[in-house]
DODREN-749542 format. One record per residue (C-alpha): x, y negated, z negated; residue number from 1. Coordinates in steps of 0.05 Angstrom, whole numbers, plus 5000, padded with zeros to 4 digits. Layout:
BEGIN
{{X; Y; Z}; NUM}
...
// end
This chain:
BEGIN
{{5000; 5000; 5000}; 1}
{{5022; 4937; 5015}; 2}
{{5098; 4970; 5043}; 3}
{{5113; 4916; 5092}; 4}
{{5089; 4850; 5064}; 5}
{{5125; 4874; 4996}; 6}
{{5201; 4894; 5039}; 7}
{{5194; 4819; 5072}; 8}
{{5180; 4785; 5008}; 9}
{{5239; 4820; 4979}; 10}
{{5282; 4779; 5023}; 11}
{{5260; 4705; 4990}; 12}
{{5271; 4739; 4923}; 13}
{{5350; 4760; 4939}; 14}
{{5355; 4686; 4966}; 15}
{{5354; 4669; 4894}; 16}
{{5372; 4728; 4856}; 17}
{{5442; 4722; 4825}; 18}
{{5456; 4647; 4828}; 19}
{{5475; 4611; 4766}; 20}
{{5453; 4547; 4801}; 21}
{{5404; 4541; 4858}; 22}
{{5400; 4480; 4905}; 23}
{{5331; 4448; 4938}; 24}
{{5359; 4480; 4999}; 25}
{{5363; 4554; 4968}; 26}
{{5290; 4544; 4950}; 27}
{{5268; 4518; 5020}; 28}
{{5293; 4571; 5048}; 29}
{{5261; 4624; 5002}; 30}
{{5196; 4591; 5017}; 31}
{{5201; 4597; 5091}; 32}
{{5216; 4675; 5084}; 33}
{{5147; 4678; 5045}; 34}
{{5116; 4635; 5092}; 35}
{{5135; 4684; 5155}; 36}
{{5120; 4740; 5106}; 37}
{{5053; 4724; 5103}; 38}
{{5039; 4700; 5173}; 39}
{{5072; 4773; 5194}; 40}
{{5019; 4803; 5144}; 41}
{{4959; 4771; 5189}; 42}
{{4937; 4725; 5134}; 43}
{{4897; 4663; 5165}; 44}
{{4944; 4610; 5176}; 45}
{{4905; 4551; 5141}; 46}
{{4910; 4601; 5077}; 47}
{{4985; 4606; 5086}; 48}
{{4993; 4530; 5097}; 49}
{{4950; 4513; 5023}; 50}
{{4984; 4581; 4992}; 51}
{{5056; 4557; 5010}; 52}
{{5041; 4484; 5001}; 53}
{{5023; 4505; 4918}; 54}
{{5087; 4543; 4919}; 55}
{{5129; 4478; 4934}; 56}
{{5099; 4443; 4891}; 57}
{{5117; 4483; 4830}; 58}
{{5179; 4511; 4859}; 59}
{{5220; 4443; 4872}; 60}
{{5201; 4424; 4806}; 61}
{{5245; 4421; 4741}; 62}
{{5215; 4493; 4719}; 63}
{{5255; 4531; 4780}; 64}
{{5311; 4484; 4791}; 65}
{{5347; 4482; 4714}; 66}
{{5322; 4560; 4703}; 67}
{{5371; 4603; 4677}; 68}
{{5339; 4662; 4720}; 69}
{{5308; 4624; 4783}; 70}
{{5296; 4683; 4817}; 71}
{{5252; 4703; 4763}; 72}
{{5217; 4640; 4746}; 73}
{{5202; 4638; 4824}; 74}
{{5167; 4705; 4829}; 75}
{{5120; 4679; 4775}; 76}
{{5104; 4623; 4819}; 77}
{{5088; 4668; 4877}; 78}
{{5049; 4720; 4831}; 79}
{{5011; 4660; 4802}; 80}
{{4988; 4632; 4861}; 81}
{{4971; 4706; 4884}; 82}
{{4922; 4709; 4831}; 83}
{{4900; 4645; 4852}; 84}
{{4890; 4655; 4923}; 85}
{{4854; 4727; 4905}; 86}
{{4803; 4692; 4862}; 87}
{{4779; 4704; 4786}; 88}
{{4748; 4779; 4758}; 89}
{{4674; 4776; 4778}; 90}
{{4634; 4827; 4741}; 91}
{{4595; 4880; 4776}; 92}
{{4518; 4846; 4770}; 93}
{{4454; 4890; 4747}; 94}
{{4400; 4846; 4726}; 95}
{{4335; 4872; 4740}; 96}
{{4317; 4956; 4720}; 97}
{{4321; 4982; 4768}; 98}
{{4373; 4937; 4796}; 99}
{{4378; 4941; 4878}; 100}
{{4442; 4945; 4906}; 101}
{{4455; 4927; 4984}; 102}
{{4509; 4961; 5027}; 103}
{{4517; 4924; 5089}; 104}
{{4581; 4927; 5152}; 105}
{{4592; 4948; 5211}; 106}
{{4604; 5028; 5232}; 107}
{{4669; 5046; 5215}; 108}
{{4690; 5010; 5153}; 109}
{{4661; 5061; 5104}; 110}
{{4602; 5041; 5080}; 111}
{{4567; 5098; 5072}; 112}
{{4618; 5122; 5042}; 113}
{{4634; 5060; 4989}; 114}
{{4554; 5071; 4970}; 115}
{{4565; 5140; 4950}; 116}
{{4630; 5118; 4914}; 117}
{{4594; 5060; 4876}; 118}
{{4547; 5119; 4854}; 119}
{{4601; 5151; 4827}; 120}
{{4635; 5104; 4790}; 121}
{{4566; 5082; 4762}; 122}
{{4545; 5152; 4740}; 123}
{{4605; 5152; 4703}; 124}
{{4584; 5097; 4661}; 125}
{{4522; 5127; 4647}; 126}
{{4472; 5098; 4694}; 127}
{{4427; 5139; 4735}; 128}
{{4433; 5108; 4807}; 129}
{{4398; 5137; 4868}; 130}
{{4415; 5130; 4938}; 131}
{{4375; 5106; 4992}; 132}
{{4391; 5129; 5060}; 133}
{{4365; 5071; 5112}; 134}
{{4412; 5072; 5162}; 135}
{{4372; 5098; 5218}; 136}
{{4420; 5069; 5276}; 137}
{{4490; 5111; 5268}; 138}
{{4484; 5181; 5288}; 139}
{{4486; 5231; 5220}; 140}
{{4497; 5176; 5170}; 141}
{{4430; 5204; 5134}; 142}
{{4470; 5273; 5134}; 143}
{{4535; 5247; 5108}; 144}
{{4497; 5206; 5053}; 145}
{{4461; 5269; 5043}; 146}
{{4524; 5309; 5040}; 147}
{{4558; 5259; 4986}; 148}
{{4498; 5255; 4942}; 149}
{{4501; 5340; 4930}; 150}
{{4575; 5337; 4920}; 151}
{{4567; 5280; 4863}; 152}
{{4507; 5298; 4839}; 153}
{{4456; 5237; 4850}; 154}
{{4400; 5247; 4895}; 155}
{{4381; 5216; 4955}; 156}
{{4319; 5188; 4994}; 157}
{{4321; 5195; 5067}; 158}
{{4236; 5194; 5076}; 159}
{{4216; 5198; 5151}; 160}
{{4295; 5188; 5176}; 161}
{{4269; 5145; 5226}; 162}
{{4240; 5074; 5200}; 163}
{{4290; 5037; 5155}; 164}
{{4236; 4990; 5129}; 165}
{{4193; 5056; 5104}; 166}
{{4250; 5087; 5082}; 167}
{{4265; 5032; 5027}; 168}
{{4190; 5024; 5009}; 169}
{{4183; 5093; 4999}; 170}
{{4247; 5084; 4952}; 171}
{{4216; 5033; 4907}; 172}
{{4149; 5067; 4903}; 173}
{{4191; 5132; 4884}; 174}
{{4239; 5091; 4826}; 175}
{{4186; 5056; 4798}; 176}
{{4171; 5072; 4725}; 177}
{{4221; 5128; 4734}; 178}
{{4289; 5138; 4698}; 179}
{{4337; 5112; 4752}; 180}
{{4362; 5042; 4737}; 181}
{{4403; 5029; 4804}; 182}
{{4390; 5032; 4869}; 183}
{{4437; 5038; 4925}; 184}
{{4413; 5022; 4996}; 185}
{{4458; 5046; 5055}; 186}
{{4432; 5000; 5110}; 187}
{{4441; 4994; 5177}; 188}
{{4514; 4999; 5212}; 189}
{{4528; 4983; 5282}; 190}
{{4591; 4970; 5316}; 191}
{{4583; 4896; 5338}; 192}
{{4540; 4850; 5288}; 193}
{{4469; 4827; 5329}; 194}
{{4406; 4799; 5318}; 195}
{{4357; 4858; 5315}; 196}
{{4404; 4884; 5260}; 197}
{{4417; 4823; 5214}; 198}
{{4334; 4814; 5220}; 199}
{{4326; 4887; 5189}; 200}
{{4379; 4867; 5130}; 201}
{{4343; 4808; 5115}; 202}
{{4276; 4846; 5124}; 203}
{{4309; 4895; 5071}; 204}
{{4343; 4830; 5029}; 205}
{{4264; 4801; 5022}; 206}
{{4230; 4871; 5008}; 207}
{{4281; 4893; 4956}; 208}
{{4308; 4831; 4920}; 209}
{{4375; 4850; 4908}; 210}
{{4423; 4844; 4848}; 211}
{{4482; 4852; 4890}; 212}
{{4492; 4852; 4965}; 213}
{{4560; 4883; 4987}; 214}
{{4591; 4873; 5046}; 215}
{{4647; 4943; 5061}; 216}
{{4706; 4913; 5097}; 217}
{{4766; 4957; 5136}; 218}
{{4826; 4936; 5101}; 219}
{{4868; 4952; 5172}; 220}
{{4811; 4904; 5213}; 221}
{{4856; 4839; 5206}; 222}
{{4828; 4776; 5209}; 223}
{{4759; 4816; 5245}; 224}
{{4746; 4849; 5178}; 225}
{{4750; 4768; 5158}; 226}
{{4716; 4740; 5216}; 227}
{{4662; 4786; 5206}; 228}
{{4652; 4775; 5135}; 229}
{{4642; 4699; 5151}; 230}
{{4581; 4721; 5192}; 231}
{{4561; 4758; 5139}; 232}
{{4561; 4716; 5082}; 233}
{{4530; 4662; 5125}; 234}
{{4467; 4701; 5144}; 235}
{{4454; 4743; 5084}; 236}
{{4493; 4707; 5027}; 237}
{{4528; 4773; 5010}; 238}
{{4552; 4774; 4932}; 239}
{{4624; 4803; 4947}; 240}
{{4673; 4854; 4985}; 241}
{{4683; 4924; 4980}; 242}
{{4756; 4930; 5015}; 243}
{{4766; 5001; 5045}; 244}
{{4825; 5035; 5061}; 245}
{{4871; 5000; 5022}; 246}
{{4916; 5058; 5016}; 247}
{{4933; 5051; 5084}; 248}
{{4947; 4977; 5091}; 249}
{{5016; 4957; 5091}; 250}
{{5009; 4885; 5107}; 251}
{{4952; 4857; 5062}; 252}
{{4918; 4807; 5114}; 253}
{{4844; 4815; 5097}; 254}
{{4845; 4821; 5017}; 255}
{{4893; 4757; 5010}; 256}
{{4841; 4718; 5066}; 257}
{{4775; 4734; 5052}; 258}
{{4761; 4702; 4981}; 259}
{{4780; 4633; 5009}; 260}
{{4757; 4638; 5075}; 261}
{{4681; 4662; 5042}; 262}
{{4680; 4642; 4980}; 263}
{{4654; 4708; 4951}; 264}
{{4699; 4755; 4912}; 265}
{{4725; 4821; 4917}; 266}
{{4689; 4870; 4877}; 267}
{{4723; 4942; 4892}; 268}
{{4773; 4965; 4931}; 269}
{{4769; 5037; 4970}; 270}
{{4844; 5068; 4957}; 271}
{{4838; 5138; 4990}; 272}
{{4795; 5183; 5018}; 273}
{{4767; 5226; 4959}; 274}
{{4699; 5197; 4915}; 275}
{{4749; 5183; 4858}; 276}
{{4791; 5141; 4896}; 277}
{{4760; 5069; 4883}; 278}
{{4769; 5015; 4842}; 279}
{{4742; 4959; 4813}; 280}
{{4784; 4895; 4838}; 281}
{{4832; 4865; 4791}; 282}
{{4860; 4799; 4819}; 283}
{{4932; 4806; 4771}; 284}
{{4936; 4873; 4782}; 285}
{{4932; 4866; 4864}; 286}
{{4984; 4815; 4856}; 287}
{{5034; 4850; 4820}; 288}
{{5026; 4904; 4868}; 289}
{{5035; 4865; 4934}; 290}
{{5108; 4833; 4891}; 291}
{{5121; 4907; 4874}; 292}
{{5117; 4903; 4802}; 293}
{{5069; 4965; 4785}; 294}
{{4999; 4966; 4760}; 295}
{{5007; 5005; 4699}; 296}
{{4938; 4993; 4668}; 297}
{{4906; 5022; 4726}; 298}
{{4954; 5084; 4728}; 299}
{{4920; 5082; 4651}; 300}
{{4860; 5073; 4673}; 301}
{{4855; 5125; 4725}; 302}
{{4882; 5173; 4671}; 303}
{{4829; 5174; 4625}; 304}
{{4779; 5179; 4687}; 305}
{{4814; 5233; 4720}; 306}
{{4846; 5276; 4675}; 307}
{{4832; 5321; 4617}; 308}
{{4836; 5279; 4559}; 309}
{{4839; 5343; 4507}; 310}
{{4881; 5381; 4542}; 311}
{{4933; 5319; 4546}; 312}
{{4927; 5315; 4472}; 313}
{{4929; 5391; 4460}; 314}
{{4995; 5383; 4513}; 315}
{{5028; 5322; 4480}; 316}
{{5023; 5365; 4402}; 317}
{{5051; 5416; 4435}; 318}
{{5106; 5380; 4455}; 319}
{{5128; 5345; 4391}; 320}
{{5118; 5417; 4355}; 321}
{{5180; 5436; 4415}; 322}
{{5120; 5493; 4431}; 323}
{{5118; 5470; 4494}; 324}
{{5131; 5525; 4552}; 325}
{{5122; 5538; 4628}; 326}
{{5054; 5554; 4629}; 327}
{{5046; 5481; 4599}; 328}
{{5084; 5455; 4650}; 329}
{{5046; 5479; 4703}; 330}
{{4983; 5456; 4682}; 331}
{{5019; 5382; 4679}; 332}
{{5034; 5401; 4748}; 333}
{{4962; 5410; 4768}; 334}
{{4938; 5343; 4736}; 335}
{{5002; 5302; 4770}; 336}
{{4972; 5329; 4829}; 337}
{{4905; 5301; 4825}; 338}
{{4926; 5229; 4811}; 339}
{{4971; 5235; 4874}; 340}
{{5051; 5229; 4867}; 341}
{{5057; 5170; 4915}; 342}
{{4996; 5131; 4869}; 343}
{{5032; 5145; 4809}; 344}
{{5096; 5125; 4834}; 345}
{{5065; 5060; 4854}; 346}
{{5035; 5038; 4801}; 347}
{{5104; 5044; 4758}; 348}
{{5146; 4980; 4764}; 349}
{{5210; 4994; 4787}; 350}
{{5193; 5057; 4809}; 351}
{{5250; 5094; 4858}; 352}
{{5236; 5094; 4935}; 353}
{{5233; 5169; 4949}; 354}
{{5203; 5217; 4999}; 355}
{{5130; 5233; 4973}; 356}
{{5128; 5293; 5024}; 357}
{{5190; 5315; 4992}; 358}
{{5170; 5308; 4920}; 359}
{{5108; 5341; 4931}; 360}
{{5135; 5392; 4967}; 361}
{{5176; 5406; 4912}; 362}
{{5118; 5405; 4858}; 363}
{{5091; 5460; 4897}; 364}
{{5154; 5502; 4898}; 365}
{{5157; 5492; 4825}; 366}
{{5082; 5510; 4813}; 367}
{{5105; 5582; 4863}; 368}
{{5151; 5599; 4819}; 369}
{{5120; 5593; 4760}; 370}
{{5052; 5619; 4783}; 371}
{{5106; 5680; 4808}; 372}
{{5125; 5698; 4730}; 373}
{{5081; 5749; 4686}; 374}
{{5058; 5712; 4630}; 375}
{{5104; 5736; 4582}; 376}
{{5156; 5704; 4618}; 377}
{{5122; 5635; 4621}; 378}
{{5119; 5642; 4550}; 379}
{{5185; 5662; 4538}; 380}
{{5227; 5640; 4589}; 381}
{{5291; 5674; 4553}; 382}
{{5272; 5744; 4578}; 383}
{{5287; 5723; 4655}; 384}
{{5336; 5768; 4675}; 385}
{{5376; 5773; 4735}; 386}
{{5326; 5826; 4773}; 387}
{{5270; 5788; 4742}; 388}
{{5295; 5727; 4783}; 389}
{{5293; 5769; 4841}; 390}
{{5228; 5788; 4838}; 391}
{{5199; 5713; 4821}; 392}
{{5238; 5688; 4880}; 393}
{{5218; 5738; 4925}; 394}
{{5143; 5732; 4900}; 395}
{{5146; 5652; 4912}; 396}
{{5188; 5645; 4971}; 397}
{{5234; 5610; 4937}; 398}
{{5309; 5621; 4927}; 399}
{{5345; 5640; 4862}; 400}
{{5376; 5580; 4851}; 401}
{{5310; 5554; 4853}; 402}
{{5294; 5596; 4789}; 403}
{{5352; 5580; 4760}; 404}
{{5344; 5501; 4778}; 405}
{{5284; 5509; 4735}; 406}
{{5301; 5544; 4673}; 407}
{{5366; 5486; 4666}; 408}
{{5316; 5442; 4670}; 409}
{{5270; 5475; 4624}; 410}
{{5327; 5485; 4569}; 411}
{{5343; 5414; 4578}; 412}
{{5268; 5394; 4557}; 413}
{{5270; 5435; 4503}; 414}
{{5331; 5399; 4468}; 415}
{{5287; 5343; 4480}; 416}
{{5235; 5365; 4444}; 417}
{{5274; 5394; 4387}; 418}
{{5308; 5321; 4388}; 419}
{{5228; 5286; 4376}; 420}
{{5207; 5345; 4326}; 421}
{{5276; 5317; 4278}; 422}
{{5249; 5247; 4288}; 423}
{{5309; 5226; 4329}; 424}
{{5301; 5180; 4396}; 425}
{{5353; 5210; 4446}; 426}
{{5396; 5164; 4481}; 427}
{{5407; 5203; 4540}; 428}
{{5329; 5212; 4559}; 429}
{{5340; 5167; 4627}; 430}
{{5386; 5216; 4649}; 431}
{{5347; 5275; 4640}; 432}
{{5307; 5303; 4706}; 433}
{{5255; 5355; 4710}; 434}
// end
């Protein structure tokens, strides 16, 4: 995420980084590599002007000039007027019970998807949303909704599939004085906005008098995604962005342009393909991201959502009692993999740049092996033999110095462990790698 505009912005920082003294010159200079940064990163060029404009401002000031760390003091700057260009937190708004929710964009950004997401993420706050399915235009849309609804485990209404307008009166005659507070409506997509379609949204808009209306926006569309959220806005007065794809953006045109070209804020952010991958929008939390500086709390936050909470607590005992063994490890394995290597080593700030095929390739070769042992061996590694080794190796497709990689590295965590059981913090814990 955000790979490309991050490498250029790099290059202002090293400008800076390392000088005792800085000149106005060294500071012009930096500011022109962000200013090509961002114009290389397709962010609307009257945004870039006011953005790098701020940055002058502030940077040519006292504050930069006599720091002691400029380089420092100037990525606050930029990170600062990040969070300003990005816009303030606005909260997710359910008024009325049930509260209506809109999904409106064109075919292709992931809307229907982002409605069944927004489901989700509401379910697991203990609502009780239902989906509507009234997009009647793009060919198995009602299907896919369909399809998402069974997997997550919120029903949907599709009534006759045909009529969009019938579809959502049929929906509120069905939620009334029932238990489901939210409504979700996945309206009509179409490739290019038009008339006959905006006049069925704001057919839907009167009819349904919506707490939110979202507006699903590719993250890869450029300054289209923006374009078309201007058209948007204007017609229906949409009440913020759902930015899709985000995992696959490396430049970061459309999330830094939209808030102040519309005026409307970002309210979620789609970051992969599976229902889990979605976020609500955190303005600081973006911006440390796009300077490469990590985004720990939601790395925390996706933790407690994703993972086993009692088995992390059952896992982390284990491991101050030094009980800790291979069969544990390989259930860490299995809950590394559902947060996704390359999301957890993004969201850690000065996190290495490595191969994420190659580390997951190698979690998998790990996870062989182990799966390879009988469980008396997981349990007590000690008993691992040299014929045993053959056998493991032969049963994983792995080599023997692959076993024998392992168990090093599986004696080394155990001094560790020992080490936190006396009380003792070991020095040498940075240089230990499992």
């Amino acid at each position: 995420m955000f790979e490309g505009l991050r490498d250029k912005l790099s290059g202002a920082f090293k400008i800076l980084s390392g000088k005792g003294k800085i000149s106005e010159r060294n500071i012009e200079e930096a500011i022109q590599v962000v200013k090509n940064s961002l114009l290389a990163a397709d962010v609307n060029y009257k945004v870039v002007k006011e953005f790098v404009e701020n940055v002058k401002k502030r940077a040519l000031g006292e504050e930069v000039l006599k720091s002691l760390t400029p380089d420092q003091m100037f990525i606050k700057i930029i990170r600062d007027e990040l969070i300003a260009l990005l816009g303030e937190k606005e909260p997710f708004k359910l008024i009325h019970r049930p509260s209506y929710v809109m999904m409106v964009g064109l075919q292709g950004t992931g809307k229907t998807t982002s409605a069944a997401k927004i489901a989700n993420y509401l379910k697991r706050q203990g609502k009780h949303p239902i989906l509507v399915a009234a997009d009647t235009y793009r060919p198995a849309a009602i299907d896919q909704l369909e399809t998402l609804g069974k997997k997550i485990g919120v029903p949907v209404i599709a009534g006759d599939r045909k009529n969009a307008i019938k579809i959502v009166e049929e929906a509120m005659k069905t939620v009334k004085d029932s238990g489901y507070d939210v409504v979700i409506l996945d309206t009509a997509g179409r490739l290019h906005i038009d008339d006959e379609m905006m006049k069925e949204l704001d057919d839907i808009k009167a009819l349904v008098n919506p707490d939110e209306i979202l507006l699903t926006v590719d993250a890869m569309a450029g300054q289209d995604a923006v374009n078309s959220g201007k058209v948007f806005n204007d017609r229906l007065g949409v009440t913020g962005f759902v930015v899709t794809k985000l995992d696959g953006d490396s430049r970061g045109g459309v999330i830094l342009t939209i808030r102040h070209i519309t005026g409307k804020p970002i309210k979620f952010v789609g970051v992969g393909e599976k229902i889990d991958d979605f976020d609500e929008f955190y303005p600081d939390r973006m911006a440390s991201r796009i300077l490469g500086l990590g985004d720990v709390l939601s790395l925390i936050d996706r933790v407690e959502k994703e993972l086993d909470q009692e088995k992390m607590e059952k896992m982390g005992e284990k491991f101050i009692r030094a009980e800790f063994t291979l069969e544990d490890f390989k259930e860490q394995i299995k809950e590394i993999k559902k947060l996704g290597m390359d999301k957890i080593l993004e969201a850690l700030p000065g996190a290495p740049q490595i191969d994420i095929n190659t580390s997951e390739k190698e979690l998998k070769r790990v996870e062989a092996i182990i799966n390879s042992m009988t469980p008396q061996e997981r349990n007590n590694p000690d008993i691992i033999n040299a014929s045993r080794k053959k056998r493991i190796a032969l049963g994983s497709g792995t080599t023997v110095q692959d076993i024998n990689k392992l168990l090093k590295s599986y004696e080394e965590m155990k001094k560790l462990m020992k080490m936190f059981k006396k009380g003792k913090v070991p020095f040498a814990l940075r240089g230990l790698k499992f």
